[in-house]
C-alpha positions as CSV (number, residue, x, y, z in Angstrom):
1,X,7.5,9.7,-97.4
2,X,5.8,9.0,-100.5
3,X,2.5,9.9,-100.5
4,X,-0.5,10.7,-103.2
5,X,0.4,14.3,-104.4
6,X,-3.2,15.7,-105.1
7,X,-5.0,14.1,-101.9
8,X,-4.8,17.7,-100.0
9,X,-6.3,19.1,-102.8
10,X,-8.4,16.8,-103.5
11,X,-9.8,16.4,-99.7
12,X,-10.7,20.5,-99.7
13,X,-12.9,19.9,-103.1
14,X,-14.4,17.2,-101.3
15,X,-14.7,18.8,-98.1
16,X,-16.9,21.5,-99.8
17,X,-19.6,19.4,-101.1
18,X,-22.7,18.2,-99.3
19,X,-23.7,15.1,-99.8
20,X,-27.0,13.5,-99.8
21,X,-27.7,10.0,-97.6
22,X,-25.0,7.3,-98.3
23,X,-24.6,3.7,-98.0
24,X,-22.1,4.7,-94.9
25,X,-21.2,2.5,-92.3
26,X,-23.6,-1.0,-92.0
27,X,-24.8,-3.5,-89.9
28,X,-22.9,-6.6,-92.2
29,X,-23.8,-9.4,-89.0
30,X,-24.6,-9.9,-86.0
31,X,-24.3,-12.8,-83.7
32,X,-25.8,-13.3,-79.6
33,X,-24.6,-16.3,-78.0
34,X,-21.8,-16.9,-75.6
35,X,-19.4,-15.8,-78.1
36,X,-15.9,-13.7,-78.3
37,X,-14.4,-11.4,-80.9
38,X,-10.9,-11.5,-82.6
39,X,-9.8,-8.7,-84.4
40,X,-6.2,-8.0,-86.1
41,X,-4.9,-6.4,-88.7
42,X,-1.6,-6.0,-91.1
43,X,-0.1,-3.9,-93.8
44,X,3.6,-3.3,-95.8
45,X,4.5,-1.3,-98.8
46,X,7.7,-3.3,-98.8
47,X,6.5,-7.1,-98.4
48,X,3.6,-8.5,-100.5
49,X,2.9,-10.9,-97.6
50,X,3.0,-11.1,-93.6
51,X,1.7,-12.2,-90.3
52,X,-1.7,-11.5,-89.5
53,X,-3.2,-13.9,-86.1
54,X,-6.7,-14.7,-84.0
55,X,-6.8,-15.4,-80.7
56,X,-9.3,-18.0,-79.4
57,X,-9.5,-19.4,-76.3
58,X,-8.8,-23.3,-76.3
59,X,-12.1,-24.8,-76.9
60,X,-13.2,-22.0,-78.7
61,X,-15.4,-22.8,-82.1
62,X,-14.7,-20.2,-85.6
63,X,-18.3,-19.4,-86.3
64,X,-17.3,-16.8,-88.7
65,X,-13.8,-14.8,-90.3
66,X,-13.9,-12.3,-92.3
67,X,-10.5,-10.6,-94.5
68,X,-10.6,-7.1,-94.9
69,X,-8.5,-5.5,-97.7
70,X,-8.0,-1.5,-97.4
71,X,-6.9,0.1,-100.9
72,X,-6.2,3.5,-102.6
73,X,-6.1,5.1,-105.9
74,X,-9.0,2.6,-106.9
75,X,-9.2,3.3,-109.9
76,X,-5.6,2.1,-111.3
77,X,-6.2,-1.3,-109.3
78,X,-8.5,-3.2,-111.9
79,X,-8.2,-6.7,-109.5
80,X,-8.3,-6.9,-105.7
81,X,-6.3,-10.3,-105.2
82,X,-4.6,-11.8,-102.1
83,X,-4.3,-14.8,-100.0
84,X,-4.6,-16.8,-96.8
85,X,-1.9,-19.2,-95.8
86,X,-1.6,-19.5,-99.4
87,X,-4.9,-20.1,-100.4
88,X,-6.4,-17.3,-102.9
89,X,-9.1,-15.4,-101.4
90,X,-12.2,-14.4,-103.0
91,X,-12.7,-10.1,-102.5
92,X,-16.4,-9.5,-102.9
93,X,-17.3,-6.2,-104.7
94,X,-15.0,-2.9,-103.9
95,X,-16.9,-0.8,-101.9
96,X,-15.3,3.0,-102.1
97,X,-15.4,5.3,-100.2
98,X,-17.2,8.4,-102.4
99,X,-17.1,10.8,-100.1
100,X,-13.0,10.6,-99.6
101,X,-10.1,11.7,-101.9
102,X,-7.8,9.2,-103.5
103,X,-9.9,6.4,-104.2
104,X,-9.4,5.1,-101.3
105,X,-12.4,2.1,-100.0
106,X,-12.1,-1.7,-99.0
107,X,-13.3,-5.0,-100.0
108,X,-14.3,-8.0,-97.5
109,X,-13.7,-12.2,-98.2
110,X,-15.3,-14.8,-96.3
111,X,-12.7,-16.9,-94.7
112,X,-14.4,-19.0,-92.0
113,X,-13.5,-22.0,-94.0
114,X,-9.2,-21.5,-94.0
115,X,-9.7,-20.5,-89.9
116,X,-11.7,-22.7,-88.7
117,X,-9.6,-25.5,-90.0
118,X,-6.8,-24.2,-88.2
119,X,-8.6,-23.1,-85.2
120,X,-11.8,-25.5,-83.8
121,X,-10.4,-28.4,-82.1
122,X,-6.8,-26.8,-81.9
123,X,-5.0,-25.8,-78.5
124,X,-6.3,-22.6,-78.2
125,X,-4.1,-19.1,-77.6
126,X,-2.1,-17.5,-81.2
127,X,-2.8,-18.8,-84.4
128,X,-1.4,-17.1,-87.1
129,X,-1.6,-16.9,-90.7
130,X,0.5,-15.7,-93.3
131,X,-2.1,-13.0,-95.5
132,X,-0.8,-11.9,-99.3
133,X,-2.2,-9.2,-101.2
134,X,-1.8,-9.1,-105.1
135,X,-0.7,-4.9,-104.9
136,X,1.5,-4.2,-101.8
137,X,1.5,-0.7,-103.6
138,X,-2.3,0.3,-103.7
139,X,-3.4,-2.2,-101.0
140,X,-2.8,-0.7,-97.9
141,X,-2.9,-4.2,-95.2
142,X,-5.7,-6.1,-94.3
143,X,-7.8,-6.7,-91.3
144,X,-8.6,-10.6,-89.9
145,X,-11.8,-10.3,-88.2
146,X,-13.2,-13.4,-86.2
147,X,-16.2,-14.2,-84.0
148,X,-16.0,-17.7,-82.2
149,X,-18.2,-19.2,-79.7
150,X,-17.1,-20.8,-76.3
151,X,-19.4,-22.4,-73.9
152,X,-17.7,-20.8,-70.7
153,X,-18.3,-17.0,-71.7
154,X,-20.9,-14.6,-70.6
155,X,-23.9,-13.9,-73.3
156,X,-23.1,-10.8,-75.3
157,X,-24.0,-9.6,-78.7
158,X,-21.2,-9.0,-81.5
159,X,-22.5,-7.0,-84.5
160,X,-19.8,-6.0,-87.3
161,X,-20.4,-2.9,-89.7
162,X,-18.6,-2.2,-92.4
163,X,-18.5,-0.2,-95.5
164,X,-17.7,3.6,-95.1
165,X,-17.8,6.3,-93.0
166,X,-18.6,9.5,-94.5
167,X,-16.1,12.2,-94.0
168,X,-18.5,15.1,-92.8
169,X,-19.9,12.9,-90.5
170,X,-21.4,9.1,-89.6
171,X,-23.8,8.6,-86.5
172,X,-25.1,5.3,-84.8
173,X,-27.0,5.0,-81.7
174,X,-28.1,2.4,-79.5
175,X,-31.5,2.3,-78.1
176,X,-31.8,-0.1,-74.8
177,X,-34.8,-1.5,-73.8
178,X,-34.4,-0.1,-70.0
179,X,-32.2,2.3,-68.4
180,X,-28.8,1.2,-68.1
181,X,-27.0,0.9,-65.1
182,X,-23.0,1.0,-65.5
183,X,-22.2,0.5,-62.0
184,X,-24.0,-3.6,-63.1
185,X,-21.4,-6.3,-62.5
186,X,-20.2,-7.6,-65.9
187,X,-21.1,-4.9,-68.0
188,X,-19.3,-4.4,-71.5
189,X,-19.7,-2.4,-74.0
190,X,-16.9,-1.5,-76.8
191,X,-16.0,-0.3,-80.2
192,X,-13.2,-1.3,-82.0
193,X,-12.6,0.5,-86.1
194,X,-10.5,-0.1,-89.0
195,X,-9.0,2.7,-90.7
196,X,-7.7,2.7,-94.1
197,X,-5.5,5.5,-95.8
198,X,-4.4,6.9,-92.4
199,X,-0.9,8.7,-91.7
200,X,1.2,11.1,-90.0
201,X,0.0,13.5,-87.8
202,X,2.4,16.5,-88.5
203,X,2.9,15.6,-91.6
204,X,2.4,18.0,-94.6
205,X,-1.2,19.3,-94.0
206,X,-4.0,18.6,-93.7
207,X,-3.0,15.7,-91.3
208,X,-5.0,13.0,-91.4
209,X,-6.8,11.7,-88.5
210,X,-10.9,11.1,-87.5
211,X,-12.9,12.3,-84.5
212,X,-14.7,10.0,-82.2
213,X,-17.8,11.4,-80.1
214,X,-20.4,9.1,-77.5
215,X,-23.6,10.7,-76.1
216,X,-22.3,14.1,-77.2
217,X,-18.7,14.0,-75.8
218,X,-15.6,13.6,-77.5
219,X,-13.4,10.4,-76.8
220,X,-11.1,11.0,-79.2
221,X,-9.8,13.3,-81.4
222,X,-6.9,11.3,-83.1
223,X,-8.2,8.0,-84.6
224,X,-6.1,6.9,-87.4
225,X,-2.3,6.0,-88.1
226,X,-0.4,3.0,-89.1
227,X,-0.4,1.1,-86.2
228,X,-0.7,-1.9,-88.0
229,X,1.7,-1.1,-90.8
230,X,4.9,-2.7,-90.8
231,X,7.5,-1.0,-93.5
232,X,7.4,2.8,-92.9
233,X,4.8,5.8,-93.4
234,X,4.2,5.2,-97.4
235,X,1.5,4.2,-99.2
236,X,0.3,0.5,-99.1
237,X,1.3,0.7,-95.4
238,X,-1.1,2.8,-94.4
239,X,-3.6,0.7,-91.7
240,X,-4.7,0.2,-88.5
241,X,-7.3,-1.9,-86.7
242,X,-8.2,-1.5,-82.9
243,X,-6.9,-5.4,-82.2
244,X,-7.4,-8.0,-79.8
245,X,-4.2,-7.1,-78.1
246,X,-4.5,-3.6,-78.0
247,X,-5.3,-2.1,-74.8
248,X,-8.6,0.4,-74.9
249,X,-7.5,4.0,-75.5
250,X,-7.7,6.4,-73.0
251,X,-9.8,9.3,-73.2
252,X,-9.1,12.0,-75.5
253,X,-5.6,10.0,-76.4
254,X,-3.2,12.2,-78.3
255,X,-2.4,10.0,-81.9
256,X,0.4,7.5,-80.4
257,X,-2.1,6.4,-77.7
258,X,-5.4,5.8,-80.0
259,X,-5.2,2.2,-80.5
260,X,-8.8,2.9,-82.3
261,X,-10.0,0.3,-79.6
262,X,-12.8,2.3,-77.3
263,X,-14.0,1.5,-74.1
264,X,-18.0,2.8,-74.0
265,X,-19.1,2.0,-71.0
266,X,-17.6,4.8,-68.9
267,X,-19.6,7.0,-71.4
268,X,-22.8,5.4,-69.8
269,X,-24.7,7.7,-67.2
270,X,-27.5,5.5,-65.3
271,X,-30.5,5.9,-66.6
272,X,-29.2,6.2,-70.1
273,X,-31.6,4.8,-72.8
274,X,-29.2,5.1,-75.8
275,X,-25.5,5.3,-76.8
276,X,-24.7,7.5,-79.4
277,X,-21.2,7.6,-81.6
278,X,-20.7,9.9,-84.0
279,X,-17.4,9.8,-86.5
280,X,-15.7,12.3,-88.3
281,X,-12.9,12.9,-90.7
282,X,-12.2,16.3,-91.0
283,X,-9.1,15.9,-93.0
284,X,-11.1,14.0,-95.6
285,X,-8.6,11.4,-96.5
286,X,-9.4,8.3,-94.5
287,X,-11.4,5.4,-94.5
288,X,-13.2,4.2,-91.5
289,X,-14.4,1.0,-93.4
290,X,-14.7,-1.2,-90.5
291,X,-17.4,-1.1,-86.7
292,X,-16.8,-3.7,-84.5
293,X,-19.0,-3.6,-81.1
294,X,-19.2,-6.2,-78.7
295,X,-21.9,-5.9,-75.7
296,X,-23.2,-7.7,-72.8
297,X,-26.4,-9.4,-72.9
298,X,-28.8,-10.4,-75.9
299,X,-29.5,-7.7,-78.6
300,X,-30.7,-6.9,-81.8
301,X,-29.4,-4.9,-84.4
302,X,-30.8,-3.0,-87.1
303,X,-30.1,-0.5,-89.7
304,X,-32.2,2.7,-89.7
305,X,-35.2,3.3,-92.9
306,X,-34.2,3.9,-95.9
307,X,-33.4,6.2,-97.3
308,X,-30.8,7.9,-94.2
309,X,-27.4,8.6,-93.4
310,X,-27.9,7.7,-89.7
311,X,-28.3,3.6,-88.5
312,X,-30.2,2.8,-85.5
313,X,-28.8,-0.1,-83.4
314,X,-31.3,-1.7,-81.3
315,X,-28.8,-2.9,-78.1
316,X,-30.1,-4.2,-74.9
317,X,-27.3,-5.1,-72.6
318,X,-27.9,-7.8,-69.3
319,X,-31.5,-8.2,-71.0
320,X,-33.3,-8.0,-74.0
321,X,-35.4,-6.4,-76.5
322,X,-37.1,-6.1,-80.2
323,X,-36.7,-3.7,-82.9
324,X,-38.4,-2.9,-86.2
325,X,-36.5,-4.1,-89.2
326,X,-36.9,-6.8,-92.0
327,X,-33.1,-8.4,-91.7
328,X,-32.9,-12.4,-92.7
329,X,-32.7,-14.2,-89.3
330,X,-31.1,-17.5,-88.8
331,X,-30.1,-20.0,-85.9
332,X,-27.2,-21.4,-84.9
333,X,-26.9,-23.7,-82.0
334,X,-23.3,-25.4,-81.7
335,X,-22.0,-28.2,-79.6
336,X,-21.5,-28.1,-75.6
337,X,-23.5,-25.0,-75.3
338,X,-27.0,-24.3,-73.8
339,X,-27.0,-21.0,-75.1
340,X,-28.0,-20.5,-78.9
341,X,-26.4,-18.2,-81.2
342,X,-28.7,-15.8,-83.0
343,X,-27.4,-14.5,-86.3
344,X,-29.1,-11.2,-87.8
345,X,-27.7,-10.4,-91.7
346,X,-28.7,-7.6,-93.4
347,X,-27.6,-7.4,-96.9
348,X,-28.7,-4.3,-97.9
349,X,-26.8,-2.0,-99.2
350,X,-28.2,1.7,-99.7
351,X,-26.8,3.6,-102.5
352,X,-24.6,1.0,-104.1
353,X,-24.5,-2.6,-105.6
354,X,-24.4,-5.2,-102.8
């Protein structure tokens, strides 16, 4: 397996130093309406292009895709390049992850334009797209991630962080606006992450996996792999994304079982107020550069003061509530629907360039 020989020594100098508050993990968008998620992802250290799909329903609308691109070694890439069904792809700034080894980080495009084309008015079900990347080497895959709106579903709240997760530790919580009630016909409440940089478990130590905790209790202890890597445990391969045809994991999965796709409601007591996930990487060599959560009902989302490592996510599931924060608010109401979407963006960035 070829792999980056200084990373274990590398991730035990990092390991040791305490970091002050960190951009981190945060809220990118956020969108309520009667609205879906699509998430995929794809990676090779052989081919410099492959398959990577969405799944809409038919009469489903692309209100907005995003590319992901996961890379390592960051420093010897001086371009992130790659493509859409042959259509370049403009990578916004690289955002590393400086708490890691290896130079590992990501970098996100705006592709609603290519997807919707393919997707609104289309039959519905698989569409897939053929995704390039200029360095199969040093990019490790990409993720496809895609929020659409459909008249026929339940209200719920989509809110997608990205950035990085710090390697000693990441926390969000959710406050509610009443006491939640799991038992409630309906309710949802999930997590899906993409991981970057992420191999082997048993492989030459330290093995590289994260930790996932909600309201104090440990769901997982083996996030991470190539799930979504297609050529072999090597570098450039090195990806997965909990995806919209992965089944959630079970609790406390062993590593072949965590499909990084979390189910949170069964971590919801009645008369909980707040949610609380907390992330770890002990063997400091991944990236958790992607948070996906979808909900039930009408939220809003914001991140904490600055300056902090923690966010705050202000969720209210069936019902509603408002939260302190200055994030640009627009509205989007689309065609067929009595429900309007309500888009929360929050471009700031703490402790790095937006």
């Amino acid at each position: 397996m070829i792999r980056l020989r200084t990373c274990a020594l590398r991730a035990a100098l990092f390991a040791a130093i305490v970091f002050p508050a960190h951009a981190g993990l945060l809220l990118f968008d956020s969108i309520t309406g009667s609205v879906g998620l699509s998430t995929d992802g794809w990676g090779s250290s052989l081919a410099s292009a492959g398959t990577i799909s969405a799944s809409v329903p038919s009469g489903g609308t692309v209100l907005r895709a995003w590319l992901y691109t996961a890379y390592l070694a960051g420093s010897a890439l001086p371009s992130i390049t790659g493509s859409l069904d042959g259509v370049p792809v403009a990578y916004g700034p690289r955002v590393d992850n400086v708490t890691a080894c290896c130079g590992i980080g990501s970098a996100r495009a705006d592709v609603t334009p290519l997807v919707a084309a393919a997707v609104n008015g289309g039959p519905g079900g698989l569409y897939d797209f053929t995704v390039g990347e200029g360095d199969t080497a040093l990019q490790d895959g990409e993720a496809l991630v895609v929020i659409y709106s459909l008249p026929s579903l339940p209200v719920s709240t989509i809110a997608i962080f990205d950035g990085y997760s710090a390697i000693g530790g990441d926390s969000f919580t959710a406050n509610f606006a009443a006491p939640l009630n799991p038992a409630a016909p309906g309710i949802h409440a999930e997590m899906r992450l993409g991981i970057g940089f992420s191999c082997c478990l048993g492989d030459n130590p330290p093995d590289q996996f994260s930790t996932v905790s909600v309201n104090g209790t440990a769901i997982t202890n083996s996030a991470g792999n190539l799930d979504d890597g297609t050529s072999g445990s090597a570098n450039g391969d090195l990806i997965t994304i909990g995806g919209f045809d992965d089944p959630f994991s079970p609790f406390l999965p062993d590593y072949a079982s965590d499909h990084e796709r979390y189910d949170l409601v069964p971590r919801i007591r009645a008369g909980d107020t707040s949610i609380s996930v907390h992330t770890e990487n002990p063997s400091g060599d991944d990236n958790i550069f992607l948070a996906a959560f979808q909900v039930s009902g009408q939220a809003n989302f914001a991140n904490a003061p600055e300056p902090a490592t923690f966010l705050t996510i202000g969720v209210a599931l069936l019902g509603g509530a408002v939260f302190a924060g200055r994030p640009r608010r627009y509205r989007l109401g689309y065609r067929g629907s009595t429900v309007p979407v309500a888009i929360m963006a929050n471009a700031v960035r703490l402790g790095r360039k937006k």
